[in-house]
One Martini backbone bead per residue (centre of mass of N, CA, C, O) as a GRO file, in nm:
protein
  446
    1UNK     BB    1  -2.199  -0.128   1.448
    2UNK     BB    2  -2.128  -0.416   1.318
    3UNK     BB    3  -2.056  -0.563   1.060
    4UNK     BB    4  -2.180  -0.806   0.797
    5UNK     BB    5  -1.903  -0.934   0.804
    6UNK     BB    6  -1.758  -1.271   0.824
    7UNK     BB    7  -1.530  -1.439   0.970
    8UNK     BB    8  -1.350  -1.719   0.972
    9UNK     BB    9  -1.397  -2.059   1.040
   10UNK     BB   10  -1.231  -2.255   0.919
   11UNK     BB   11  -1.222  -2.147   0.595
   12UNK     BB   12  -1.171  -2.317   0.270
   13UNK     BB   13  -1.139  -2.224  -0.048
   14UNK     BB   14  -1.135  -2.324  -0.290
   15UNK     BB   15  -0.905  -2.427  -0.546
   16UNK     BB   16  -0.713  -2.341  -0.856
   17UNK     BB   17  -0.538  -2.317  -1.092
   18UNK     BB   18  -0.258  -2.105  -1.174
   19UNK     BB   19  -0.194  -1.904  -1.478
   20UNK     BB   20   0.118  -1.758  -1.532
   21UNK     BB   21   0.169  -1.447  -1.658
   22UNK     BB   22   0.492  -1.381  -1.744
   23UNK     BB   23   0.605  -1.094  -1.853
   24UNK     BB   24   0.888  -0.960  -2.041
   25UNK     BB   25   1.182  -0.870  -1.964
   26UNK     BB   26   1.378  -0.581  -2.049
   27UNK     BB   27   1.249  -0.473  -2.344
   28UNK     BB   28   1.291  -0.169  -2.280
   29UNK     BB   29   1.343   0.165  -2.254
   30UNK     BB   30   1.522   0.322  -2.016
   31UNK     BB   31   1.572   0.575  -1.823
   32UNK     BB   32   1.783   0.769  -1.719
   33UNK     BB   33   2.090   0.688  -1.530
   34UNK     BB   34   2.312   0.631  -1.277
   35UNK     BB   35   2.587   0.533  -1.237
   36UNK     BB   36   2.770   0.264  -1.168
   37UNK     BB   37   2.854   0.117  -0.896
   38UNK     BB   38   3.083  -0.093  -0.738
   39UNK     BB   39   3.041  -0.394  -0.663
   40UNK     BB   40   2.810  -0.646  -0.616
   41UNK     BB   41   2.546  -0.408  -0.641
   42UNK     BB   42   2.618  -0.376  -0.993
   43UNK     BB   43   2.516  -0.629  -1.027
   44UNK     BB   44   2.297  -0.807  -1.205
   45UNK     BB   45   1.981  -0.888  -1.165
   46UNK     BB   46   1.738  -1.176  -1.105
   47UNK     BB   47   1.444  -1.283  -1.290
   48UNK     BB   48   1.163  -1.429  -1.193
   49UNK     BB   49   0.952  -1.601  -1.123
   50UNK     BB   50   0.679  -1.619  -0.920
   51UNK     BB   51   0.438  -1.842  -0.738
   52UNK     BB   52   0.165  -1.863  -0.678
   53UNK     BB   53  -0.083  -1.914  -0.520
   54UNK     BB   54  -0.393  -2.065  -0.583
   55UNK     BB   55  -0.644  -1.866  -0.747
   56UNK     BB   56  -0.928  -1.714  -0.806
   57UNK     BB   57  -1.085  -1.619  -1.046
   58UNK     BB   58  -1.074  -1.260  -0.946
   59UNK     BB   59  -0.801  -1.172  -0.833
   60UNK     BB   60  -0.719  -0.864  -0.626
   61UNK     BB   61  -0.541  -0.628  -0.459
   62UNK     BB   62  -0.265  -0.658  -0.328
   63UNK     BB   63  -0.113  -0.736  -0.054
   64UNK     BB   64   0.268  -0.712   0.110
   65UNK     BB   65   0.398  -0.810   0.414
   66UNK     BB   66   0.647  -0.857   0.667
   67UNK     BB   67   0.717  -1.009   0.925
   68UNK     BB   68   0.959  -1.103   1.167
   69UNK     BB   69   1.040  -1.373   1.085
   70UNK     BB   70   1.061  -1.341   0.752
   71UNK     BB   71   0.788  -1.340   0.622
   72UNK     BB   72   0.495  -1.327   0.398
   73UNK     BB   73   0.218  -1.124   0.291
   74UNK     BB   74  -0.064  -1.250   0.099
   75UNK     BB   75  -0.334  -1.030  -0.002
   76UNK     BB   76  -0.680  -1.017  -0.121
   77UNK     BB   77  -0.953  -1.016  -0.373
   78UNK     BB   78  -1.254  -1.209  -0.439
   79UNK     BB   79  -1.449  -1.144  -0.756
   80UNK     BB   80  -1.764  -1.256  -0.886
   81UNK     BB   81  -2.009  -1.270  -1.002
   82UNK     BB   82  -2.312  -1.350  -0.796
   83UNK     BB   83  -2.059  -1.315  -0.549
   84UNK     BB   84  -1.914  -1.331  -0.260
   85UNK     BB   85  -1.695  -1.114  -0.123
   86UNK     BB   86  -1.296  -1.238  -0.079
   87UNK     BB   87  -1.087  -1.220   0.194
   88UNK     BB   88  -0.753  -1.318   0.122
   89UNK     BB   89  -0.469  -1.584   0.233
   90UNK     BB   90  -0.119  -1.613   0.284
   91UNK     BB   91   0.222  -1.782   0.295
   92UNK     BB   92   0.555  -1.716   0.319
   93UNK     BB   93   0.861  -1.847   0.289
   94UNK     BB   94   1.190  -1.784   0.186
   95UNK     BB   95   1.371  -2.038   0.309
   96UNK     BB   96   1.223  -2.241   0.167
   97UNK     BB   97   1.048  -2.173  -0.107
   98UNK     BB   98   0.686  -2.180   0.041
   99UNK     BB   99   0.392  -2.219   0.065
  100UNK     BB  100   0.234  -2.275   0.384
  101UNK     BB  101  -0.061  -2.250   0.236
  102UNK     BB  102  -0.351  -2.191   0.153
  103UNK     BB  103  -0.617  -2.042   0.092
  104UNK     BB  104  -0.756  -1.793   0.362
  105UNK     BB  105  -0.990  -1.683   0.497
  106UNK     BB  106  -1.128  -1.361   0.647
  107UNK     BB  107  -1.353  -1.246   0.470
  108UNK     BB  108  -1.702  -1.272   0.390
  109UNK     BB  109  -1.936  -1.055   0.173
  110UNK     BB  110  -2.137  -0.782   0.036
  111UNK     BB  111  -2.009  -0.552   0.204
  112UNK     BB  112  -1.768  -0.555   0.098
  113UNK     BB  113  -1.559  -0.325  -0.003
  114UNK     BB  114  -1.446  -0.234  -0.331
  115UNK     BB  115  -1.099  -0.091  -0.446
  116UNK     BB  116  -0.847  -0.063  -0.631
  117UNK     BB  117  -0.688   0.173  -0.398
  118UNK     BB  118  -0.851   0.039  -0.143
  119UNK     BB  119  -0.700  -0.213   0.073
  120UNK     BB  120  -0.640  -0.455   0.230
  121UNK     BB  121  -0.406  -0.557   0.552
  122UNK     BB  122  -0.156  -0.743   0.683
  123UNK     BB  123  -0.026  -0.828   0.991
  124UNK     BB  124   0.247  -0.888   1.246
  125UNK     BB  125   0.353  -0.971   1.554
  126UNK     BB  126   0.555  -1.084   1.784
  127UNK     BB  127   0.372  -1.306   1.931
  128UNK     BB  128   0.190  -1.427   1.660
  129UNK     BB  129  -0.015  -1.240   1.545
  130UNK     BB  130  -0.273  -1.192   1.349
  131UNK     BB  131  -0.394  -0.946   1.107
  132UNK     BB  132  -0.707  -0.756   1.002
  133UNK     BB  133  -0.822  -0.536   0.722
  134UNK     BB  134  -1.127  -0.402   0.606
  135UNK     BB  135  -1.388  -0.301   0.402
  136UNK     BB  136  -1.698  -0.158   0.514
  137UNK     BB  137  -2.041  -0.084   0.478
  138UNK     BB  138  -2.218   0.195   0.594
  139UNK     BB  139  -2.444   0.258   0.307
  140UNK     BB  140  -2.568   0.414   0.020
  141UNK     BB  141  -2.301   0.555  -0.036
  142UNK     BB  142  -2.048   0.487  -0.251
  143UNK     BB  143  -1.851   0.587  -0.007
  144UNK     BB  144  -1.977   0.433   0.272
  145UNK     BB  145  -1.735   0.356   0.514
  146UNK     BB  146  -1.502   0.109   0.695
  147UNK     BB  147  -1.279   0.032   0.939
  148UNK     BB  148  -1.193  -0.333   1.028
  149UNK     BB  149  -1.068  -0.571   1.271
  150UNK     BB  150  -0.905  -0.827   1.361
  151UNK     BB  151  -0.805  -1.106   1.522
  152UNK     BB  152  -0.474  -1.427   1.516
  153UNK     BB  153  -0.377  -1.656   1.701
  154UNK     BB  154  -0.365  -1.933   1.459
  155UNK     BB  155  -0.272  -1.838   1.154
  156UNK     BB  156  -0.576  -1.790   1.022
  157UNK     BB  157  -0.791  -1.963   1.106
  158UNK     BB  158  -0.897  -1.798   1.342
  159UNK     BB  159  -1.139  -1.477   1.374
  160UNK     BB  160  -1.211  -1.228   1.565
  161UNK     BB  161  -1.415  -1.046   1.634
  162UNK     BB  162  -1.519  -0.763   1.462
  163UNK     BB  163  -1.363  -0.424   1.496
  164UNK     BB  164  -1.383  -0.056   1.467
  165UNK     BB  165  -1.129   0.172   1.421
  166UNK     BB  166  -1.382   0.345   1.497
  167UNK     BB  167  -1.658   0.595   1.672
  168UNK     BB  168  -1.832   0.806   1.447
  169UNK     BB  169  -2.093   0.711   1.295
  170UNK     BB  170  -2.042   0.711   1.007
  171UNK     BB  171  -2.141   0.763   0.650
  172UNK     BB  172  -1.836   0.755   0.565
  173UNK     BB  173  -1.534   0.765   0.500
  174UNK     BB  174  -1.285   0.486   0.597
  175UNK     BB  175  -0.959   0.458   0.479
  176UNK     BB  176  -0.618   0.402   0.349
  177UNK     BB  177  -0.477   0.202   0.526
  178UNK     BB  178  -0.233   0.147   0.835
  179UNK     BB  179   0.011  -0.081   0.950
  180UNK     BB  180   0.207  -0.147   1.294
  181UNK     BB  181   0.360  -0.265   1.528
  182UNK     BB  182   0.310  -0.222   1.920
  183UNK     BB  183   0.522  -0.403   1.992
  184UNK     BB  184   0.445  -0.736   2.092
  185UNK     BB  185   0.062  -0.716   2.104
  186UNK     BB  186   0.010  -0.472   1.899
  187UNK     BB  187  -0.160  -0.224   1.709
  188UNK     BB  188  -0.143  -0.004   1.451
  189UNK     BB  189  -0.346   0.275   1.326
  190UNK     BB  190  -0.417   0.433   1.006
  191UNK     BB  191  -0.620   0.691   0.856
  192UNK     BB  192  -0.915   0.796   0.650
  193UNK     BB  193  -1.135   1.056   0.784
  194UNK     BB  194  -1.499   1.151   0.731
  195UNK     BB  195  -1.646   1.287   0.950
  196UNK     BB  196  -1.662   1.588   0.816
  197UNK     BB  197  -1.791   1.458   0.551
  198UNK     BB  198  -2.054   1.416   0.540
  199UNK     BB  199  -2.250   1.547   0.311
  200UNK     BB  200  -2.115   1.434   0.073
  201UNK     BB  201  -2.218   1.108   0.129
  202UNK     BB  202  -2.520   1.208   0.085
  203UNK     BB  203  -2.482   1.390  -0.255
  204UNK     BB  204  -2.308   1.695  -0.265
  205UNK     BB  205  -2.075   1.480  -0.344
  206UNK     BB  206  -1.793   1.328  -0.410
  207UNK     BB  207  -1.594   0.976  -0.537
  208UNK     BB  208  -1.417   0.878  -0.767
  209UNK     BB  209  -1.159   0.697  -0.777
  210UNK     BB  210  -0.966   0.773  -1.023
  211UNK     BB  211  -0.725   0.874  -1.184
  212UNK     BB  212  -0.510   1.099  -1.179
  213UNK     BB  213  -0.716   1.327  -1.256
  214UNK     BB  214  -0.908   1.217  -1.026
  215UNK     BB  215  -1.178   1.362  -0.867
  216UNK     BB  216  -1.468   1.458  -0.807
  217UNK     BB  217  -1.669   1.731  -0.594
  218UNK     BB  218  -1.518   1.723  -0.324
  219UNK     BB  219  -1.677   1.921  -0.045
  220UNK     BB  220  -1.879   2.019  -0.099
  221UNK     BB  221  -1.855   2.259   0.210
  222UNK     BB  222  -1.729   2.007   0.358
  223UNK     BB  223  -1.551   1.877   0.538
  224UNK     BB  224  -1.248   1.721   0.579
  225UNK     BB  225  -1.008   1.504   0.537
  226UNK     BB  226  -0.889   1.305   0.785
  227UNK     BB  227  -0.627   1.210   1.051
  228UNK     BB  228  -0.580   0.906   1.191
  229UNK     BB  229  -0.536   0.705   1.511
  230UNK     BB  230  -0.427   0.398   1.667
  231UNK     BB  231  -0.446   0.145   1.921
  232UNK     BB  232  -0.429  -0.222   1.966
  233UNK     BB  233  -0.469  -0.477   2.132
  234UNK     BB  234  -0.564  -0.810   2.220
  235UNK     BB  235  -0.860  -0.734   2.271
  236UNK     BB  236  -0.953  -0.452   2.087
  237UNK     BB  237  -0.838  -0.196   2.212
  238UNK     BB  238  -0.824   0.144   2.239
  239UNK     BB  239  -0.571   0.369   2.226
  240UNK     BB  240  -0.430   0.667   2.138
  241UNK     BB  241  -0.619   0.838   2.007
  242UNK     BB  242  -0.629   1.051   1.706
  243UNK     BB  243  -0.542   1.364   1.526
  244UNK     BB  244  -0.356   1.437   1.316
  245UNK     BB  245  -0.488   1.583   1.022
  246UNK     BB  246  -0.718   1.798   0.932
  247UNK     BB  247  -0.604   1.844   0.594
  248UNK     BB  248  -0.636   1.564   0.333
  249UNK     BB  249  -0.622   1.367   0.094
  250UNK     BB  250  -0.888   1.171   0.009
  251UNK     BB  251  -0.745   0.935  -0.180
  252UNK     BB  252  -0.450   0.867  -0.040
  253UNK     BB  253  -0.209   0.655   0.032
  254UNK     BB  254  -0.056   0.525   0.315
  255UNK     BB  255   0.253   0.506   0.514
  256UNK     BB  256   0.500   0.273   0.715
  257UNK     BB  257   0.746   0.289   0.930
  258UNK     BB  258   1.019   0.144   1.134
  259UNK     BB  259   1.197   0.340   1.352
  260UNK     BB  260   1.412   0.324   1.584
  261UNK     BB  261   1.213   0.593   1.733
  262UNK     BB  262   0.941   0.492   1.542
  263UNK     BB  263   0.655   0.539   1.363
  264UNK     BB  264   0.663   0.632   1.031
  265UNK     BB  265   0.435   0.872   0.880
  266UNK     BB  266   0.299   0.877   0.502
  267UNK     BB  267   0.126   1.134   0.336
  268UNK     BB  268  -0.094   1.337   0.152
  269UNK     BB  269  -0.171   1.630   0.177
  270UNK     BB  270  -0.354   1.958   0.245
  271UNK     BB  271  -0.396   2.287   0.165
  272UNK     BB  272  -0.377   2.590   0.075
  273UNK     BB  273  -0.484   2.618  -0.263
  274UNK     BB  274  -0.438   2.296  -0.340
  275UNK     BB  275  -0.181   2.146  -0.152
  276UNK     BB  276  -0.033   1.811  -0.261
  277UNK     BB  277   0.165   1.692  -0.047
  278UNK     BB  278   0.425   1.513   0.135
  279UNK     BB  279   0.373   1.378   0.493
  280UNK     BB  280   0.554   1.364   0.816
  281UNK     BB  281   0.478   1.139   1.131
  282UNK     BB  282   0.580   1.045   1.473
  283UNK     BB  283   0.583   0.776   1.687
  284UNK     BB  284   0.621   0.741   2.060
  285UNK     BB  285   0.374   0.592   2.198
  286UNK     BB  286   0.170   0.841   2.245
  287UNK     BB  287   0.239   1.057   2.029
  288UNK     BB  288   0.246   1.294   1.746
  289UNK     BB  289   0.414   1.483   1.597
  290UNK     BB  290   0.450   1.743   1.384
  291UNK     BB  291   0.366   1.747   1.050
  292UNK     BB  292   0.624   1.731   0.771
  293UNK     BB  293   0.745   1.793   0.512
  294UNK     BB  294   0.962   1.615   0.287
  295UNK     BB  295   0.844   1.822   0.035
  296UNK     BB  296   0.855   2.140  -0.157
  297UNK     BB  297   0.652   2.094  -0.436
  298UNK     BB  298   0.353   2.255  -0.454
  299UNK     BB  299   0.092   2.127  -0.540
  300UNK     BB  300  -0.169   2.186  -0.752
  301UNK     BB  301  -0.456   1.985  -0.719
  302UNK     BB  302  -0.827   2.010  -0.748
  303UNK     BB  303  -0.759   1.700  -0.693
  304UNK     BB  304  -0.727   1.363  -0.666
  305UNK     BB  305  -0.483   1.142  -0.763
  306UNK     BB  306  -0.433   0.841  -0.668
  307UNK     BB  307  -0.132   0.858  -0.521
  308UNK     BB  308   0.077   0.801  -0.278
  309UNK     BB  309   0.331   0.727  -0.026
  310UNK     BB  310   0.637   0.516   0.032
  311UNK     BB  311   0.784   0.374   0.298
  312UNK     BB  312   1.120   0.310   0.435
  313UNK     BB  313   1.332   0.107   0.688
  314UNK     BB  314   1.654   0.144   0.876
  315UNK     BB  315   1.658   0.246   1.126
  316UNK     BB  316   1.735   0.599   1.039
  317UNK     BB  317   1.674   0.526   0.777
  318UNK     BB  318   1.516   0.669   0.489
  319UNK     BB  319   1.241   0.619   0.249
  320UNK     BB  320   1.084   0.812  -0.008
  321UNK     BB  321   0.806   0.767  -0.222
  322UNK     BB  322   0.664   0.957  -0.507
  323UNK     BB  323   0.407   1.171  -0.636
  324UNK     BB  324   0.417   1.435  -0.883
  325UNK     BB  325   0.287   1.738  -1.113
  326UNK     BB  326   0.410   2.021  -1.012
  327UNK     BB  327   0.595   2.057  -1.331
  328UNK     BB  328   0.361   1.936  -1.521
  329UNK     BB  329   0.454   1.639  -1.490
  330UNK     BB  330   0.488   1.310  -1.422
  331UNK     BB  331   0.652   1.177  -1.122
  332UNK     BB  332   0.929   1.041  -0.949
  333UNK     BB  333   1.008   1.047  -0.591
  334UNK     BB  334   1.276   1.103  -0.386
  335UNK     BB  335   1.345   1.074  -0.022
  336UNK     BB  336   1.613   1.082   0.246
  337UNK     BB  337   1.696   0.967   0.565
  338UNK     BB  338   1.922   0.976   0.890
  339UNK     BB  339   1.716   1.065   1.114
  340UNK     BB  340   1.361   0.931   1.094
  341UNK     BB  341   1.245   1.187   0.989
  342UNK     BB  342   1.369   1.495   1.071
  343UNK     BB  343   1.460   1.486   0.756
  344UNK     BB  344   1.525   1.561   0.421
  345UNK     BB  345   1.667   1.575   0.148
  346UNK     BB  346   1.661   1.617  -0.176
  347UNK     BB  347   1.503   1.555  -0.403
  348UNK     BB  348   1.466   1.356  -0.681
  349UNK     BB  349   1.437   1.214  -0.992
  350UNK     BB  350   1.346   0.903  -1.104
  351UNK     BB  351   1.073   0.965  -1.330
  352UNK     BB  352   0.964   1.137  -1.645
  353UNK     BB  353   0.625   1.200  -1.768
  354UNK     BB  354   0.343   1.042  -1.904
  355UNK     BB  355   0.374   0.749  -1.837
  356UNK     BB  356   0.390   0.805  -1.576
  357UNK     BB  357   0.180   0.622  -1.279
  358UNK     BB  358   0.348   0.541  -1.047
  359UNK     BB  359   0.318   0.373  -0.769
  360UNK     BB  360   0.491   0.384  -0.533
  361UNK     BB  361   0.758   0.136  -0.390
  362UNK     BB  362   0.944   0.083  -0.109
  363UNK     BB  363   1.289  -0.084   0.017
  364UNK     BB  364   1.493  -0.136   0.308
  365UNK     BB  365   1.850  -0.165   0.393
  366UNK     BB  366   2.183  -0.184   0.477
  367UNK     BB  367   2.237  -0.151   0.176
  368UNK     BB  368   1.944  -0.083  -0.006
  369UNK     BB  369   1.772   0.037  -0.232
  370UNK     BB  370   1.428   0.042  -0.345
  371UNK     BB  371   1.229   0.080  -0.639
  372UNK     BB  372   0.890   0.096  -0.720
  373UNK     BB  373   0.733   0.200  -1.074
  374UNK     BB  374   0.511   0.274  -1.298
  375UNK     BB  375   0.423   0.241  -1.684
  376UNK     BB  376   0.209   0.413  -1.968
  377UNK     BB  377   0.274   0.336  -2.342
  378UNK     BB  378   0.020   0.252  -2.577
  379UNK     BB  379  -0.104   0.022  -2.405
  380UNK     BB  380   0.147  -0.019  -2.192
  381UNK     BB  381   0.305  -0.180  -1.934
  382UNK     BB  382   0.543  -0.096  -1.639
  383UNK     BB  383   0.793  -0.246  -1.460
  384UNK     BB  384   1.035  -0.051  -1.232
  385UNK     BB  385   1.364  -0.082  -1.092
  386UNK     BB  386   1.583   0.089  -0.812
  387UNK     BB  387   1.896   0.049  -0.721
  388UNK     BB  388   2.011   0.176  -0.428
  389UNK     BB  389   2.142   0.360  -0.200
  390UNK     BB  390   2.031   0.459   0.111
  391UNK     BB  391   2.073   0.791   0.007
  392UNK     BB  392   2.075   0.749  -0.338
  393UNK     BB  393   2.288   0.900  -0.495
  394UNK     BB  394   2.332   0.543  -0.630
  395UNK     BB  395   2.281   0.407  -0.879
  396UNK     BB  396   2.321   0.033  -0.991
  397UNK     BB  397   1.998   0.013  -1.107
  398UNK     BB  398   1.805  -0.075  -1.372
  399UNK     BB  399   1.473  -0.185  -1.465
  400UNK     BB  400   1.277  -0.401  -1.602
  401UNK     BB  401   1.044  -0.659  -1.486
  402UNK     BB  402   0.745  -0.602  -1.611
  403UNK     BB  403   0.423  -0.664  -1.799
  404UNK     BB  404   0.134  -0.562  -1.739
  405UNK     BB  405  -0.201  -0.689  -1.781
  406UNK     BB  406  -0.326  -0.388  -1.865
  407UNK     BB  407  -0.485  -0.092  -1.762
  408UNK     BB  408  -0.477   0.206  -1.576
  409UNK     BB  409  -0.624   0.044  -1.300
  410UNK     BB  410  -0.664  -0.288  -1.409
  411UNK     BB  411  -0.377  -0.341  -1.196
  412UNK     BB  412  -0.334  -0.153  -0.965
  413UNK     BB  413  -0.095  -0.205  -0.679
  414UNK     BB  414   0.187  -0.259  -0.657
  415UNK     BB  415   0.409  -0.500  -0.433
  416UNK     BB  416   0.676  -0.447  -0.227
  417UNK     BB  417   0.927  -0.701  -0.099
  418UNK     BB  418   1.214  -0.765   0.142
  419UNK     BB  419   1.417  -1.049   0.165
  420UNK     BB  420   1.727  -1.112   0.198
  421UNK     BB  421   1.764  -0.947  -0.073
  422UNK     BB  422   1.481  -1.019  -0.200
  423UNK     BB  423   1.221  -0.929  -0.464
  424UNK     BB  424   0.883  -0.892  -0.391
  425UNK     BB  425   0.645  -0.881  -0.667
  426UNK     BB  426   0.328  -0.769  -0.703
  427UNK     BB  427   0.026  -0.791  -0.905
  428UNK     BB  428  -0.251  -0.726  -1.153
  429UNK     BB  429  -0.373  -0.931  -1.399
  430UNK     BB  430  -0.494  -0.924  -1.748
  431UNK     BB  431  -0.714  -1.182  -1.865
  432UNK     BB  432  -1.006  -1.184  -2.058
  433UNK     BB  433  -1.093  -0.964  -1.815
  434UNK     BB  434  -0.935  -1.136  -1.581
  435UNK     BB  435  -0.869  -1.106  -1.295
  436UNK     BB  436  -0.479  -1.163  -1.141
  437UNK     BB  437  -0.208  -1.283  -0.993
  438UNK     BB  438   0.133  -1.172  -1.023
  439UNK     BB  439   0.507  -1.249  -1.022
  440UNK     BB  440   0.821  -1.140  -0.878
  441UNK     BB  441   1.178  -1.225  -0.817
  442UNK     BB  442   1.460  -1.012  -0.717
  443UNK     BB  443   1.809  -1.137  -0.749
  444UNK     BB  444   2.102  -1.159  -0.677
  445UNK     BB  445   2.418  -1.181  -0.775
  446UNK     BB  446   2.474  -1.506  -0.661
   0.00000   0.00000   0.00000
């Protein structure tokens, strides 16, 4: 049965002005950096407000991925007491250095599930479609939901009936979606998905998608949390169904990036023991190859960290960053592929301590990497930039780029897109209670 949330036909909401407030940059101490390289990738970054379009109070969640012709799209979640949440989105020019229109909905109603850490997603097909998933509540366990699917021929003016991404019909978990153009007119979708987990979904354990410390429940005695994918056509028909992996992390977010070769997906999987690091698995067109350890970090974590990690490419170039507290203390580590991602370099330590909250995400070209993750030390929160080779090696930069207002999970995941040598860096801002979207622009030097 497709969930009860309607994607909007030409609806426009209100919009008001929004004062962004972007906090001071570069004001604390950075962590230890290893030297600057030469040449003008070692010259410093210039860090500017980014403006985004005007949304209104309670706009948070927010996603941002870069479409093929070089634009952004940046995706949010409206939420406000007595009002039915709204699913919303805007499209940026880089070339312009300006928001396309204004914020359009994609689908709003009370059954949308909204999670700090589980956020819907747009992507762009090289056709010119627009797509779009979102999580529908499918049941009143809390969290049994779905996830839902649309696309826009006409630039979300107007979006096709959803159809979900699966065809399970469980009252369970199914989230932490990732989204990838598959050819010129099709979509790869990825998710984590709890068909095995009915047990739990009805009450006799459960999610709790809280801080690093993890969920409590398990899966009291129910079968695990899978990792699944599809391909959707032009018309939302699915061919490729797979089950990727049969025992994945609860409730950590999944990521793709397209290589040479086709999409590396990297996930943190669940192993026996309470094993949980980071694997990847590359999509050939057809099947998935068997994933393979990123890094064989050990970590035995007996509960969800609810913190993903996140993958780039450029050729067959990778980077991929992620958190974990094998040795003890919570760390981002990074490791790089020279090879689409069928071996991977030694992990580096980009940073370490008890302030580390992770949440990283990183983009990659031909000339650098970026890595952006957050630290929360004395209810200070901060957001951190490396610049680096593509191998790694060398880091260029280390910057602090902005300060977000709130605390713990009340920030959610920032968001971080390269276009043109450009890093636009979004986060949720909290001021007087009230979440709002803030950004910031690195740009380099000249």
């Amino acid at each position: 049965m497709i969930p009860a949330s309607i994607p909007s036909r030409s609806l426009r909401a209100t919009a008001v002005a929004l004062a962004l407030a972007i906090a001071a940059c570069g004001g604390g101490e950075a962590p230890p950096a290893t030297p600057a390289a030469a040449g003008d990738l070692a010259a410093p970054s210039r860090i500017e407000p980014w403006t985004l379009p005007p949304t209104l109070p309670g706009s948070a969640a927010p996603s941002l991925s870069a479409t093929p012709d070089g634009k952004l799209l940046l995706g949010w979640i409206n939420s406000q007491k007595g009002r039915r949440h709204i699913f919303q989105f805007s499209s940026f020019a880089p070339d312009w250095g300006r928001w396309m229109h204004a914020m359009t909905t994609v689908a709003v109603g009370n059954s949308l599930f909204v999670n700090w850490a589980d956020v819907p997603h747009l992507a762009a097909t090289p056709d010119g479609a627009l797509w779009a998933h979102w999580l529908q509540k499918n049941g009143d366990a809390p969290y049994a939901y779905d996830v839902v699917l649309s696309r826009s021929r006409d630039g979300g003016a107007n979006w096709a009936p959803p159809v979900l991404a699966h065809d399970d019909g469980t009252r369970t978990e199914h989230g932490f979606v990732s989204l990838w153009p598959q050819g010129t007119d099709a979509l790869g979708v990825a998710w984590l998905d709890g068909r095995q987990t009915a047990a739990v979904a009805q009450g006799q354990g459960g999610h709790d998608h809280g801080p690093a410390q993890g969920h409590g429940g398990g899966h009291a005695g129910a079968g695990a949390m899978t990792l699944r994918a599809a391909v959707f056509d032009a018309q939302l028909q699915p061919r490729a169904q797979a089950e990727i992996d049969a025992s994945v992390c609860d409730c950590c977010q999944t990521s793709v990036a397209i290589t040479a070769r086709g999409p590396l997906l990297v996930y943190r999987g669940r192993r026996e023991g309470e094993i949980r690091d980071i694997y990847a698995t590359r999509f050939d067109g057809n099947a998935w190859r068997a994933p393979q350890a990123v890094h064989d970090d050990g970590w035995m974590m007996p509960a969800c960290p609810v913190n993903g990690p996140d993958v780039a490419a450029d050729g067959e170039r990778v980077v991929v960053a992620w958190y974990t507290a094998a040795d003890g203390a919570p760390e981002v580590r990074i490791a790089a592929s020279g090879d689409a991602g069928d071996r991977f370099s030694a992990a580096l330590t980009l940073d370490r301590g008890e302030a580390v909250l992770g949440r990283a995400a990183v983009a990659l070209d031909a000339r650098q990497a970026w890595i952006l993750w957050q630290r929360e030390e004395a209810g200070r929160q901060s957001l951190w930039l490396s610049r680096r080779s593509p191998d790694l090696a060398t880091e260029y930069e280390r910057i602090e780029i902005a300060q977000p207002r709130g605390e713990g999970r009340a920030t959610g995941f920032p968001q971080l897109a390269v276009v043109g040598g450009v890093a636009h860096v979004v986060w949720t801002d909290v001021a007087a209670g009230a979440p709002n979207l803030a950004g910031v622009r690195v740009v380099p030097a000249g």
